[in-house]
N, C-alpha and C positions, 0 to 999 in steps of 0.2 A: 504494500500500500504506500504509496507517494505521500508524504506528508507534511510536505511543503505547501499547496495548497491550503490543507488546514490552517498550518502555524500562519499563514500569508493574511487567511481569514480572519484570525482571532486577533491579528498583531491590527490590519485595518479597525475593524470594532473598537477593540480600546483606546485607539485612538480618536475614533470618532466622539464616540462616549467620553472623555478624557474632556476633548474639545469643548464640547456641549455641558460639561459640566462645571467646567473649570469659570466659564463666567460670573457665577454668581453662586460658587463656593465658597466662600468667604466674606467675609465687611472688607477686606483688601481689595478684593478682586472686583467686585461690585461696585466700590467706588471707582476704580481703576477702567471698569469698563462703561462705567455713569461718564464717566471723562472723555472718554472715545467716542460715548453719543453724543457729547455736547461739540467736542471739536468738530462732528461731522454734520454737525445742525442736525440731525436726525430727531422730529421730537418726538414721532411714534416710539422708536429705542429706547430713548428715554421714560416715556410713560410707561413702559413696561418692566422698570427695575421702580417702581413705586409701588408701594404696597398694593398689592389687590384687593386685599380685605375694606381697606382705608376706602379705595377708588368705586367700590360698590356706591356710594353716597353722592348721586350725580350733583347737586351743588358742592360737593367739595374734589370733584370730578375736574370741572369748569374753572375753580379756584388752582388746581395743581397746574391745567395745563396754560393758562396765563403766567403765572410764574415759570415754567418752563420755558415759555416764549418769550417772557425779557431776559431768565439766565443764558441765553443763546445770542437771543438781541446784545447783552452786555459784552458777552465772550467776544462775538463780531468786532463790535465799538473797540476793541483793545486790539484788534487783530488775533484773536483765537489765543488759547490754553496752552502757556506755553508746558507746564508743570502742575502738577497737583503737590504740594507739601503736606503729610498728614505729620499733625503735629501730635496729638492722641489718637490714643484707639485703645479704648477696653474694652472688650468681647465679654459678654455672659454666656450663657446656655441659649435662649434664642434673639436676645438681644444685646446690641450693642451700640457706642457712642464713639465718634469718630469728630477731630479737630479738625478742619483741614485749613490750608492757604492755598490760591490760585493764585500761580505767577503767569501772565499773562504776557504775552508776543510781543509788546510793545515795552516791556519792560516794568510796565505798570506790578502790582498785588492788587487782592480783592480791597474792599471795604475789610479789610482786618480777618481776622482768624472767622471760621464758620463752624456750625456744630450739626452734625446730623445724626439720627437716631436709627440704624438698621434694625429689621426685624427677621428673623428668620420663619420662612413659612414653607413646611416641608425640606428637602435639603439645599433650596435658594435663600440667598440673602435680598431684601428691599429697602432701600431708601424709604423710610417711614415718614408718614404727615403729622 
């Protein structure tokens, strides 16, 4: 039996899986890829690393994605994210608290330090409301 095929099979898998999971394993990685939707203006990306549970509540629906339209709007204004700095991060069991600083393209920083709250929901991490 040839069993190169197999190992060929199982090595693709986990790495697909790997892929697919590695986004938003973490308050690291979640932020890290919250960053890559903003630099790409992407604001559907974005609305989908915010809590789902939260985002059921269509006025507070409405309220996240206005906010995400000026954090995008802002990023532009500066010429895009150059860096994320996270200055804290303490993780619990399924939540966690994250510092960060945006250094931004034009050399600018955000309005000072930001604080955001992940939640864990199932084995994803989300930007919480």
């Amino acid at each position: 039996m040839n069993r190169i095929p197999v190992i060929l099979g199982l090595l693709i898998c986990g790495i697909l899986l790997s892929a697919c999971r590695a986004r938003q394993s973490s308050p690291e990685e979640t932020i890290r890829y919250m960053t890559s939707a903003i630099r790409s203006e992407d604001t559907g990306r974005i609305l989908k690393l915010i809590d789902p549970v939260r985002l059921e509540d269509p006025a507070l629906r409405i309220v996240v994605i206005g906010a995400i339209e000026q954090r995008v709007q802002a990023s532009i204004a500066h010429g895009g994210i150059a860096r994320v700095e996270v200055l804290e991060l303490k993780v619990f069991e399924n939540t966690s608290y994250a510092t960060v600083l945006l250094h931004y393209k034009d050399g600018s920083q955000g309005n000072g330090s930001e604080s955001y709250k992940l939640v864990r929901r199932g084995i994803k991490w989300y930007v919480g409301v």
